[in-house]
C-alpha positions in Angstrom: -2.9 -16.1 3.0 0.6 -17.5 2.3 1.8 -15.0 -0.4 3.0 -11.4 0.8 1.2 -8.7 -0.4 1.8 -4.9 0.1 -1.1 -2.5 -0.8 -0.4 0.8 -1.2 -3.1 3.9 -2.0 -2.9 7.8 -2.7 -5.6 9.5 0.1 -6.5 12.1 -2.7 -6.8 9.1 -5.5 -9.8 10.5 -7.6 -9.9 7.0 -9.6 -10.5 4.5 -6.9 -11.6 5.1 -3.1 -9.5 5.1 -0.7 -12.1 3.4 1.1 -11.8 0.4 -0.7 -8.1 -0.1 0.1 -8.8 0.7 3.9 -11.8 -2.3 3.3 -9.4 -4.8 2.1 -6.6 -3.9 5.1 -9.1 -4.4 7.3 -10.6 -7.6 5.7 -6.8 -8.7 5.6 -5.9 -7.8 9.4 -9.5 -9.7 10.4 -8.2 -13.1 8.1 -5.0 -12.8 10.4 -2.9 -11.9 7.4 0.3 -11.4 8.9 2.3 -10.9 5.8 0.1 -8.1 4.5 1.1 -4.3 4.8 -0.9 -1.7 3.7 0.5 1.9 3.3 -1.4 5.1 2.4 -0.2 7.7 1.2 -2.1 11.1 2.3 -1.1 13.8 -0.4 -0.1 10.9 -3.0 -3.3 10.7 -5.8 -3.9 8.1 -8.7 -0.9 9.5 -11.3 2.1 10.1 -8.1 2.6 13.1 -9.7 4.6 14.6 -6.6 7.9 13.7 -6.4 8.1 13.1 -2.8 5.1 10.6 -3.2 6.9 8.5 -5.9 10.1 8.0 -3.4 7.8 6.8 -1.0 6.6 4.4 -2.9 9.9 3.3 -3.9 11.1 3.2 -0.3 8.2 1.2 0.7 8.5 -1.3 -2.1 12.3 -1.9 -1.0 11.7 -2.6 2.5 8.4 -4.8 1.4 11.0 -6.8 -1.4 14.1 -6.8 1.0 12.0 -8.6 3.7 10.2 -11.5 1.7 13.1 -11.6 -1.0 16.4 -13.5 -0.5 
């Protein structure tokens, strides 16, 4: 995998599993994807309704962009 990817999931997301993130970092550490970062988010759910959640995000997507962006 050449293109960068960050995957982020809420822990209490009632829409989609967190299981199926954790499945796809795993699948991506296994392929030796070394420009993958996965992030989860343990009181975060499906809508970031916490504020605290949202900045996290935010902060994460920053570093992610800063490092594969010139």
């Amino acid at each position: 995998m050449r293109t960068p990817l960050l995957l982020m999931h809420g822990f209490i997301d009632r829409s989609v599993p967190v299981s199926q993130s954790r499945n796809m970092a795993h699948a991506l550490k296994a392929a030796n994807a070394t420009n993958a970062r996965y992030v989860e988010l343990p009181l975060a759910d499906e809508a970031l309704r916490r504020e605290q959640d949202r900045l996290s995000v935010f902060s994460e997507m920053e570093r992610f962009l800063s490092q594969y962006l010139d």
